[in-house]
C-alpha positions as CSV (number, residue, x, y, z in Angstrom):
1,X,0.0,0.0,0.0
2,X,1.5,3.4,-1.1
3,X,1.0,6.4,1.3
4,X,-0.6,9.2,1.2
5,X,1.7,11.7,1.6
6,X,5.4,11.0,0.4
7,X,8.2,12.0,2.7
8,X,9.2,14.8,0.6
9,X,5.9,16.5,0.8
10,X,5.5,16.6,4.6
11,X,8.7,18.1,4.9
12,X,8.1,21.0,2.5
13,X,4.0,21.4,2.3
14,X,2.7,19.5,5.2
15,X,2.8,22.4,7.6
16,X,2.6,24.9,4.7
17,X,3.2,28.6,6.6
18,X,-0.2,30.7,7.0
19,X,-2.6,28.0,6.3
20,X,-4.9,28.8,8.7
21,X,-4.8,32.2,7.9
22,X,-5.7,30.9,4.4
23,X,-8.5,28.5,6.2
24,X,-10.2,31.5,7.3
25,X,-10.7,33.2,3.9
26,X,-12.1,29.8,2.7
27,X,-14.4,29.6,5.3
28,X,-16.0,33.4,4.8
29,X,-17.0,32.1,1.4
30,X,-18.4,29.5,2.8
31,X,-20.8,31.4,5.5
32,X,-21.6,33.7,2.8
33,X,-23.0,30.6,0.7
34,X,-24.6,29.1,3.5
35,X,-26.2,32.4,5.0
36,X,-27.5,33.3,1.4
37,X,-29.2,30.1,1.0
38,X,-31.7,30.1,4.3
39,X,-32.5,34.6,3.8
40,X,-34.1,34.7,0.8
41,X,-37.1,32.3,2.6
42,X,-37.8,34.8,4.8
43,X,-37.6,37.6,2.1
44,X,-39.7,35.9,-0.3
45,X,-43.3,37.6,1.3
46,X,-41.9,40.8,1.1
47,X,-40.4,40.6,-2.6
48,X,-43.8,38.8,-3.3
49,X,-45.3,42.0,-1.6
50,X,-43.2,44.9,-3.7
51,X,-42.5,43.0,-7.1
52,X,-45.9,41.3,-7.3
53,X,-44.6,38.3,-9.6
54,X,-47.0,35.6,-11.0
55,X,-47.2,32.2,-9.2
56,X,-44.6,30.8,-11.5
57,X,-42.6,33.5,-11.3
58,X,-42.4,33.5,-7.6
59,X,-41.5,29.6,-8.1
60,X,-38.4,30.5,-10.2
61,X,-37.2,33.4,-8.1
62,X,-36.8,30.4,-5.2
63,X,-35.7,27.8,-7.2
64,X,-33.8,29.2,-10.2
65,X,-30.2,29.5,-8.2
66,X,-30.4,25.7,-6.9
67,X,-31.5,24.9,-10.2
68,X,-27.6,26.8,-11.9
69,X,-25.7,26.0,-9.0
70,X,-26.6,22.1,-9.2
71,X,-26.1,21.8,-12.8
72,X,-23.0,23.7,-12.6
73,X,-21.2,22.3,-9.5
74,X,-19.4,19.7,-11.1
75,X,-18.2,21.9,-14.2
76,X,-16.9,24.6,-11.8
77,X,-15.1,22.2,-9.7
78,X,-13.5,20.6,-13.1
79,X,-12.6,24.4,-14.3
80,X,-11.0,25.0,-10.9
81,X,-9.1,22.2,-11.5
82,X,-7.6,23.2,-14.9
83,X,-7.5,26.8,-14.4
84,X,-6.6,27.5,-11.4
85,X,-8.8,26.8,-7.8
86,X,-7.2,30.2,-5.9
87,X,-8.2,31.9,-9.6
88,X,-11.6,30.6,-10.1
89,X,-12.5,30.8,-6.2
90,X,-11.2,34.5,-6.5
91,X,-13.5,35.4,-9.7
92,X,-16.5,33.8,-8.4
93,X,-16.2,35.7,-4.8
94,X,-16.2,39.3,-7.1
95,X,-18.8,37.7,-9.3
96,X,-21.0,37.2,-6.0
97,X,-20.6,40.2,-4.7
98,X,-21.5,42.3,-7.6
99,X,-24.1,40.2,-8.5
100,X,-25.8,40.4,-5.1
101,X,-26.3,44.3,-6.0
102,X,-28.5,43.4,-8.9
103,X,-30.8,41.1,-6.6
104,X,-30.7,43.7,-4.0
105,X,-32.4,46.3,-6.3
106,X,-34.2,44.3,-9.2
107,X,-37.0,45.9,-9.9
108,X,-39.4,43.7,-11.9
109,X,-39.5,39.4,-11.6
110,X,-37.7,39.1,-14.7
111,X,-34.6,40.8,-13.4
112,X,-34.9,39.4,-10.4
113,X,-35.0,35.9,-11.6
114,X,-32.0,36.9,-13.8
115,X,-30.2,38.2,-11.1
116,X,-31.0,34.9,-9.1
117,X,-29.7,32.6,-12.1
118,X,-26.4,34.4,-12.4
119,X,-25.9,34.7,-8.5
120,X,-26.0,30.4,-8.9
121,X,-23.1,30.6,-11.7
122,X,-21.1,32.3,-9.3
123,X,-22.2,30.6,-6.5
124,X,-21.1,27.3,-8.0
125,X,-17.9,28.3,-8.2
126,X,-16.9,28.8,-4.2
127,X,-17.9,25.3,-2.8
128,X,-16.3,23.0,-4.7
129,X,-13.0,25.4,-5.1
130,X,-13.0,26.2,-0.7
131,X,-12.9,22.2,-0.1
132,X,-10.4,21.8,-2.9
133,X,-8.0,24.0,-1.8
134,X,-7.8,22.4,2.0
135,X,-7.0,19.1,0.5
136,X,-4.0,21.2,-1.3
137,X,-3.6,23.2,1.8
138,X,-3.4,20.5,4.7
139,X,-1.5,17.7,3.5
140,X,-1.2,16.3,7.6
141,X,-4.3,13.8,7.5
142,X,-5.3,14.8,11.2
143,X,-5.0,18.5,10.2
144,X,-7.0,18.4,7.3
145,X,-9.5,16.7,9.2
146,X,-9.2,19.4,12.0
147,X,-9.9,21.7,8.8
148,X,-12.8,19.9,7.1
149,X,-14.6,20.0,10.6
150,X,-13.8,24.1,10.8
151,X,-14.9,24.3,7.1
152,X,-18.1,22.2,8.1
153,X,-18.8,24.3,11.2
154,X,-18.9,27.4,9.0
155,X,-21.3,26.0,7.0
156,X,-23.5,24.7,10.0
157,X,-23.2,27.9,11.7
158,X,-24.3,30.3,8.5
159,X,-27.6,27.9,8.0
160,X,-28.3,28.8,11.3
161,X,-27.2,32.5,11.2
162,X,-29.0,33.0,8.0
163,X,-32.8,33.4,9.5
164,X,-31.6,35.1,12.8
165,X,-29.9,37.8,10.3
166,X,-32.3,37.7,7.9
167,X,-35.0,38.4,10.3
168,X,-33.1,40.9,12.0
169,X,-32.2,43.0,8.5
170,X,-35.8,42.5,7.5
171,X,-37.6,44.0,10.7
172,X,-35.2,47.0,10.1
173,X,-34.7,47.5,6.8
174,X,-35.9,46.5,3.2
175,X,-35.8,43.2,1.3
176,X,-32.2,44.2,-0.6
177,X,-30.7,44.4,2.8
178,X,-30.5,40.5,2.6
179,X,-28.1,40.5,-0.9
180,X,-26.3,43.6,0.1
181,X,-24.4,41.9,3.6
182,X,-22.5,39.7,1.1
183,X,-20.8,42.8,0.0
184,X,-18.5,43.2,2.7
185,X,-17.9,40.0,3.3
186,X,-16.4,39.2,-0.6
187,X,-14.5,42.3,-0.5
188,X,-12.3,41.1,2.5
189,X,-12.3,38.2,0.8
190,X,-10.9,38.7,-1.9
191,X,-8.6,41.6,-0.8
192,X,-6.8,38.7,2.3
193,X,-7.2,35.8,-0.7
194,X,-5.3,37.4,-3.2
195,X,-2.3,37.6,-0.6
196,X,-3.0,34.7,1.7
197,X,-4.3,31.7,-1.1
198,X,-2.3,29.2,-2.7
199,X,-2.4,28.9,-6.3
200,X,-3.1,24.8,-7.2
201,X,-4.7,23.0,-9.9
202,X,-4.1,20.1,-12.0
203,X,-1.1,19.5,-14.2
204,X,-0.9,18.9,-17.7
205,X,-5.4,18.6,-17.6
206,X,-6.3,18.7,-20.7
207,X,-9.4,20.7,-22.5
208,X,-12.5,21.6,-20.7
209,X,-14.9,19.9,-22.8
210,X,-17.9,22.2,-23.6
211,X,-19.8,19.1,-24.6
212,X,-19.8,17.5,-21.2
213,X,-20.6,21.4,-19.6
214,X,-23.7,21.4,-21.4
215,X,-25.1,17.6,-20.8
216,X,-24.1,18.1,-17.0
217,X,-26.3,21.5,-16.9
218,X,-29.1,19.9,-19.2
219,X,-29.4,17.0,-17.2
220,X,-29.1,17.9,-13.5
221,X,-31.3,21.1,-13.9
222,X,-34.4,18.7,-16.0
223,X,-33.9,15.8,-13.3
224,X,-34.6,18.8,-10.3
225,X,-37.2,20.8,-12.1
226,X,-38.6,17.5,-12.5
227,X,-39.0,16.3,-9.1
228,X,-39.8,19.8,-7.7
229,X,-43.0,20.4,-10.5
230,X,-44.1,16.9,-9.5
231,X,-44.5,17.6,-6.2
232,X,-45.7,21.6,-6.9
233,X,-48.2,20.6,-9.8
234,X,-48.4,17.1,-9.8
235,X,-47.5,14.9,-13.2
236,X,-48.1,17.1,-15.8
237,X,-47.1,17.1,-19.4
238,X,-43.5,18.8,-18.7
239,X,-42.8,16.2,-15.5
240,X,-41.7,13.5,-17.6
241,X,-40.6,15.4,-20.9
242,X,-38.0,17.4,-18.4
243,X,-37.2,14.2,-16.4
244,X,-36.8,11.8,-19.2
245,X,-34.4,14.7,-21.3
246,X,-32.8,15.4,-18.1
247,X,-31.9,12.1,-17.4
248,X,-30.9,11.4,-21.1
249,X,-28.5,14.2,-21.0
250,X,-26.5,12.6,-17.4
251,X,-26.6,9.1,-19.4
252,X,-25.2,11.0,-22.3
253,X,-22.9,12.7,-19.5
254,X,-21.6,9.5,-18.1
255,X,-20.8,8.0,-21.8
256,X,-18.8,10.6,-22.6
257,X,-17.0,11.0,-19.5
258,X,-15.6,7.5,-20.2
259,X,-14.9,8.1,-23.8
260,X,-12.7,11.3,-23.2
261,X,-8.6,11.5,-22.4
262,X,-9.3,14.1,-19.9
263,X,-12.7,13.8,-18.5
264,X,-14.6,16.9,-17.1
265,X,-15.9,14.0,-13.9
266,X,-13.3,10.9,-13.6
267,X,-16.3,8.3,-13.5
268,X,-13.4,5.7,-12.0
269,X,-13.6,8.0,-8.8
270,X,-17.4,5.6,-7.5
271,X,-14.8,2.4,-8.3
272,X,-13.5,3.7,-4.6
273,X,-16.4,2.2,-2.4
274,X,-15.2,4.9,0.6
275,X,-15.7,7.5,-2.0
276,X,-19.2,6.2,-3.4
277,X,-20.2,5.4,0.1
278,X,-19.5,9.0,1.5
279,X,-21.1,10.5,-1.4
280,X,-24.9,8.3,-1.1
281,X,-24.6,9.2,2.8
282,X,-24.9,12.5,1.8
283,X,-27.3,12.4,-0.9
284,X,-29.3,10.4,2.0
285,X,-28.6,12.4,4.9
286,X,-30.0,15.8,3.2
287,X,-32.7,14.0,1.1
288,X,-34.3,12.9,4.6
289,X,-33.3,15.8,6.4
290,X,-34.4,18.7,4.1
291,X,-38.1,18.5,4.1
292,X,-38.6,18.8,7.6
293,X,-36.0,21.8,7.9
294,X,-37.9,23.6,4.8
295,X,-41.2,23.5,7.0
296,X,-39.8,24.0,10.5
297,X,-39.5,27.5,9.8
298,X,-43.1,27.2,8.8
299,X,-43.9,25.8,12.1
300,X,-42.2,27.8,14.2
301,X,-43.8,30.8,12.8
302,X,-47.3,30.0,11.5
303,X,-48.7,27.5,14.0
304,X,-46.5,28.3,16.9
305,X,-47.0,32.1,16.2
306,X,-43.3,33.1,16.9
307,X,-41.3,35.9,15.1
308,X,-38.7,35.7,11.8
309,X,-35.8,36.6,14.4
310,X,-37.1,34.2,17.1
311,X,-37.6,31.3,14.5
312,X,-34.3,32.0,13.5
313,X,-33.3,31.8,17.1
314,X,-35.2,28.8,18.0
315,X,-33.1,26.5,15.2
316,X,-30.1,27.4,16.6
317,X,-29.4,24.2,18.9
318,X,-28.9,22.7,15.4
319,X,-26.1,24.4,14.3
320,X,-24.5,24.6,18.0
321,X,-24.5,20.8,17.7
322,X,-23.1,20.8,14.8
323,X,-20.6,23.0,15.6
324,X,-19.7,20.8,18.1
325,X,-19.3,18.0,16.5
326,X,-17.7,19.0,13.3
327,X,-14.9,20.1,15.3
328,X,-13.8,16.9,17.0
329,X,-15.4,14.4,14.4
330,X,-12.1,13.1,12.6
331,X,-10.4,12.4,16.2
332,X,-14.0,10.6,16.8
333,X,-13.1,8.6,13.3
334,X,-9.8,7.8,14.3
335,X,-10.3,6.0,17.8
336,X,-13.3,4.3,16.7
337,X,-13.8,3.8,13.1
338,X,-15.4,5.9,10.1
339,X,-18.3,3.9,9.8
340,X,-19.2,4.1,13.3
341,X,-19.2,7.8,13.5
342,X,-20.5,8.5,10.0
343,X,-23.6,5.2,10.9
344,X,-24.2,6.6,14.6
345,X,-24.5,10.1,13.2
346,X,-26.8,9.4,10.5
347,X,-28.7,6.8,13.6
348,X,-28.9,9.5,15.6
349,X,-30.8,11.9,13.0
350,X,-33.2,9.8,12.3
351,X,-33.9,8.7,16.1
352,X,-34.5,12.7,16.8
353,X,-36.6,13.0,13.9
354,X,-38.6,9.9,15.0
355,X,-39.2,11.9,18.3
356,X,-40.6,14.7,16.4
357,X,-43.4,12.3,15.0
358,X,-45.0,13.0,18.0
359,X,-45.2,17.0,18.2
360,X,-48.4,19.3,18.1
361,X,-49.8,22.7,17.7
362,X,-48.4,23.0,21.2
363,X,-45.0,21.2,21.9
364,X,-43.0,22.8,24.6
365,X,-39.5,24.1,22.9
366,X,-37.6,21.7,25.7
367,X,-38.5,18.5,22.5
368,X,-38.0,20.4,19.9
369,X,-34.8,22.1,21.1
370,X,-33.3,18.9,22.2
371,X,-34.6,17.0,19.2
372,X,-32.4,19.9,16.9
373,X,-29.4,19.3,18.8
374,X,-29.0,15.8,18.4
375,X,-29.8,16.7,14.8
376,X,-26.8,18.9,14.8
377,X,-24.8,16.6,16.4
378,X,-25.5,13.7,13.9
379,X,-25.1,16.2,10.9
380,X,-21.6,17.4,12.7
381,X,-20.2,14.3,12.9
382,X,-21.6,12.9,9.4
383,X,-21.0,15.8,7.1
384,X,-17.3,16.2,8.1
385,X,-16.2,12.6,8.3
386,X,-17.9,12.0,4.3
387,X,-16.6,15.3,3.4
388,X,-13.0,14.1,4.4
389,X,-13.6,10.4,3.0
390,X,-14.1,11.9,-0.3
391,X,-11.4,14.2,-0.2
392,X,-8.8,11.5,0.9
393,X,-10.3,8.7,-1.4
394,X,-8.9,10.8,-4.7
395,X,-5.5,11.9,-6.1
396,X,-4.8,15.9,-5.0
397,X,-5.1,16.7,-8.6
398,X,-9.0,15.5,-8.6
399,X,-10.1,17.2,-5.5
400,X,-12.0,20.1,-7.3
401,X,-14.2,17.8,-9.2
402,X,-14.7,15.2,-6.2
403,X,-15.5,18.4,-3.6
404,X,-18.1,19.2,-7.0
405,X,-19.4,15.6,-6.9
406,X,-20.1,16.3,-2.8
407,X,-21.6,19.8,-3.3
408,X,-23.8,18.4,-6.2
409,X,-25.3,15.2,-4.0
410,X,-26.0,17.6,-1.0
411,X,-28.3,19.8,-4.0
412,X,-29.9,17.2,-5.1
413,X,-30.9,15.4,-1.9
414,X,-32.1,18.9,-1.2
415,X,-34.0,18.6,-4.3
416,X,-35.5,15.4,-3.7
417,X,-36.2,16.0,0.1
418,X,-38.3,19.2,-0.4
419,X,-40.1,17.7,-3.5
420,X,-40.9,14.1,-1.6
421,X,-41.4,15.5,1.8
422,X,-43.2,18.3,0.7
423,X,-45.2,16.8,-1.5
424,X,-46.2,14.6,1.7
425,X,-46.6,17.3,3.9
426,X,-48.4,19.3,1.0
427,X,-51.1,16.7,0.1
428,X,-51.9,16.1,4.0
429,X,-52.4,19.6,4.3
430,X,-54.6,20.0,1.1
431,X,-57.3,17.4,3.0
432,X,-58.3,19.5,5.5
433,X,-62.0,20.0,6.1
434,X,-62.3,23.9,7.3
435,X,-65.7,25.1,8.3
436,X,-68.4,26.7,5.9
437,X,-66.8,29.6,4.1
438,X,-63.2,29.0,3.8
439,X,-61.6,30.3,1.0
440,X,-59.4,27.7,-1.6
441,X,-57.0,29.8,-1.2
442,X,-56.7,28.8,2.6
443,X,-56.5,25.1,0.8
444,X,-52.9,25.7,-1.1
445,X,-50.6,26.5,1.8
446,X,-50.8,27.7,5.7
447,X,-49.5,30.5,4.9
448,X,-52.8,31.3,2.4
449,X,-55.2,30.4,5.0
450,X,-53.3,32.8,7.3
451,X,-53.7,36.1,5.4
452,X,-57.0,34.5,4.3
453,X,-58.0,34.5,8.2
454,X,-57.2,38.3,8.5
455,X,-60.6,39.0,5.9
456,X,-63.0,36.4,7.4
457,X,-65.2,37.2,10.6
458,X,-64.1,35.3,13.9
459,X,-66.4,33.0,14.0
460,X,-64.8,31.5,10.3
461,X,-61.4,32.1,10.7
462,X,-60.9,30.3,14.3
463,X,-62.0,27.1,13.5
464,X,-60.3,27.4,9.9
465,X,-57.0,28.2,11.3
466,X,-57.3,25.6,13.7
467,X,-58.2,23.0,11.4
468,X,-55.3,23.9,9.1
469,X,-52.8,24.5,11.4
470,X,-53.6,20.7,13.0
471,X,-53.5,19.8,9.1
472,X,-50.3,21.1,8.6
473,X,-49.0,19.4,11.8
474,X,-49.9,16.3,10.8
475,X,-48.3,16.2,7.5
476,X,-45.2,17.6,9.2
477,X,-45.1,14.7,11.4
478,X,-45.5,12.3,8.4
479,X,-42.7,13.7,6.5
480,X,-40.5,13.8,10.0
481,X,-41.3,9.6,9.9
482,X,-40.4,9.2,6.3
483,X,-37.0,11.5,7.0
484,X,-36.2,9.2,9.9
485,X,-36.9,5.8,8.0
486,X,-34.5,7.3,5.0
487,X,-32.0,8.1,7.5
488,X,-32.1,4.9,9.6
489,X,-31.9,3.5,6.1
490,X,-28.3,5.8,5.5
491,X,-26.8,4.5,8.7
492,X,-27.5,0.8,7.7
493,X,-25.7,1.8,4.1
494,X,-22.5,3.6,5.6
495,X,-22.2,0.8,8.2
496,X,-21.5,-1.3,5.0
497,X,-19.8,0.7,2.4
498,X,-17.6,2.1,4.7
499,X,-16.4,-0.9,6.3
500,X,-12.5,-1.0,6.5
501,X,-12.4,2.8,5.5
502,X,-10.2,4.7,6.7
503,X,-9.4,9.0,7.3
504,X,-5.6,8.2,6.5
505,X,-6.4,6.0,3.6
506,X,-4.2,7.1,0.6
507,X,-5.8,7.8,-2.8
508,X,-6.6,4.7,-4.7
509,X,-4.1,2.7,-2.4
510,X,-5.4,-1.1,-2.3
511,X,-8.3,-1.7,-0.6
């Protein structure tokens, strides 16, 4: 078995000076990606409110930058590869920034959903790039673990800071406030980057095939618009004409990948069972996990009645948790094993989301609090064990497109969860019997039979709300069973196909 890092490197680049220095830049970029993804939920009412798009527009203002940034992911992570990850990690942080102005002051839905689409073209550039360059940066297995759990903890801690910021800008100040905080934070970063990064990428990588670009954009934005219009609008005509082209297009993707000197995705990487294993954890993990975060909010605010700032607050034993555990989860992998940390993570979600099966219009915070910490916790310890099993599964020179393989399975299990959970906690909701004279309207979403409550007389909208916030709870606890069985179902995987696995494995070495 060959090592992992040759004698000559640790002398020279194993303890690389003003790496950590270097960490922090890498992490700023990913806060800012992590904080941008939660504020526009809370935003949406209030761009709803002073842009008045159509229903469909509305849809595409949400869902056109997951829909760039997961078709993109792996291309990005490719290109950082070829041209440069410092470079491409650099032009995608000013790309962000200036882009955010445009979403702070669009001023009709079409420029706003522009201005949403081009924010995921840069914003498909930082993930993959920031995990690339630790690999390249930390060369010492424990350190880069250390730095994968601070990288993870970033990310953790910006999903959570997202809604308490968000809710804070928005009580204050208008909807653009919630673009325009990522200015200061890309201009430091990019100003400490410049001096502070490490130029790497990939020697001698041959073209970036435009070919392969296009099939992995075609086909991972038609397989998400699929699943999300299936579980919006049900199976209409454009479900399976998207799906089936989408899914032509990543079979076309996959062909060619094999076929080409110097493919855009080295398919051989999923011969590495650590590496495949990591990367369905994760697909898994946020699959079950996302439709019940998408609706807490909901919870929290529209049947529990409490504030954007105090939801916000309210979620944060999540990210604490998985704070926690992100930090210490390598030297967790290292006495005991990967699989047991990455298995009893993932068991430990589901378990807590098991517990939520049982929560009402009423629940005391002391179950739900506890219930998202021991999320966080599982999540902490997951995330940044798989995140460094993929990293130390692959050659160096591959870690841009295997950090863009990672990034793209969290996007689409985000995909998948909203679409499947939502649609489960959707059609509950949808079969709720209201008294005489409620409004369809109150029939599409808790949130319509709120405002809808606001124009009806008391006697109407009392029993209404009632009905649908007890509706809504009961699809909520549906999905929160499903998300547990699909995570159960992740630890039982990782148990197996990460058997033998190791943090210090080297890339490719014999298994």
């Amino acid at each position: 078995m060959t090592s992992a890092l040759h004698p000559a490197t640790t002398a020279e680049e194993a303890k690389r000076p003003g790496r950590w220095l270097a960490l922090s830049v890498l992490v700023l970029a990913v806060l800012l990606v992590a904080v941008d993804a939660t504020v526009l939920g809370l935003a949406t009412p209030y761009i709803s409110e002073d842009l008045a798009p159509t229903g469909s527009q509305l849809l595409w203002i949400g869902d056109v930058y997951s829909f760039v940034i997961a078709g993109l992911l792996v291309s990005m992570g490719s290109l950082g590869d070829r041209v440069g990850r410092k470079r491409i990690l650099l032009w995608g942080a000013t790309a962000f920034g200036a882009i955010s102005v445009l979403n702070a002051y669009a001023h009709t839905p079409e420029v706003m959903i522009l201005a949403r689409a081009l924010l995921g073209v840069a914003g498909a550039t930082l993930m993959p790039a920031t995990l690339a360059l630790i690999r390249n940066l930390f060369h010492d297995p424990r350190e880069r673990s250390l730095a994968i759990g601070i990288w993870g903890a970033t990310a953790s801690a910006g999903t959570a800071l997202g809604p308490i910021l968000g809710g804070f800008l928005l009580e204050h100040f208008w909807w653009g406030s919630v673009f325009l905080i990522n200015l200061p934070v890309m201009a430091v970063l990019v100003a400490v980057g410049v001096k502070l990064l490490p130029e790497s990428r990939t020697p001698n990588p041959g073209p970036w095939d435009l070919t392969s670009v296009v099939l992995s954009l075609v086909g991972m934005i038609g397989v998400v618009y699929a699943v999300k219009e299936a579980a919006s609008h049900g199976l209409g005509w454009s479900v399976p004409v998207a799906g089936l082209l989408g899914g032509a297009a990543l079979y076309g993707f996959v062909r060619r990948q094999f076929s080409l000197p110097a493919p855009l995705l080295d398919m051989r990487l999923f011969r590495h069972r650590g590496f495949s294993g990591a990367v369905l954890a994760d697909l898994l993990t946020i699959l079950g996990l996302s439709g019940l975060v998408f609706f807490l909010s909901q919870y929290l605010q529209l049947v529990q009645g409490r504030r954007p700032f105090e939801a916000g607050l309210a979620e944060l034993p999540a990210a604490i948790g998985a704070v926690a555990a992100g930090l210490v989860a390598g030297r967790a992998a290292r006495r005991f094993s990967v699989r047991s940390v990455v298995a009893g993570g993932l068991a430990a979600i589901g378990l807590a989301l098991a517990a939520l099966t049982v929560i009402g219009q009423s629940t005391g915070y002391p179950l739900l609090g506890a219930a998202l910490l021991v999320v966080g916790l599982g999540a902490g310890f997951s995330f940044t064990v798989t995140a460094d099993v993929i990293l130390s599964s692959v050659p160096k020179e591959q870690a841009g497109a295997a950090s863009a393989v990672s990034e793209t399975a969290y996007e689409l299990g985000a995909a998948l969860g909203i679409a499947v959970l939502g649609s489960v906690v959707t059609g509950v909701y949808r079969g709720f019997t209201g008294p005489a004279g409620t409004p369809a309207a109150a029939h599409e979403s808790l949130g319509g039979a709120v405002e809808a409550a606001s124009s009806l007389p008391a006697h109407t909208a009392g029993p209404m709300l009632d009905a649908a916030r007890q509706a809504f709870v009961d699809g909520l606890t549906l999905a929160a069973g499903a998300g547990a069985t699909v995570l159960l179902a992740a630890a039982a995987a990782s148990w197996f196909m990460l058997r033998d696995q190791r943090l210090d494995n080297a890339p490719h070495s014999a298994d």
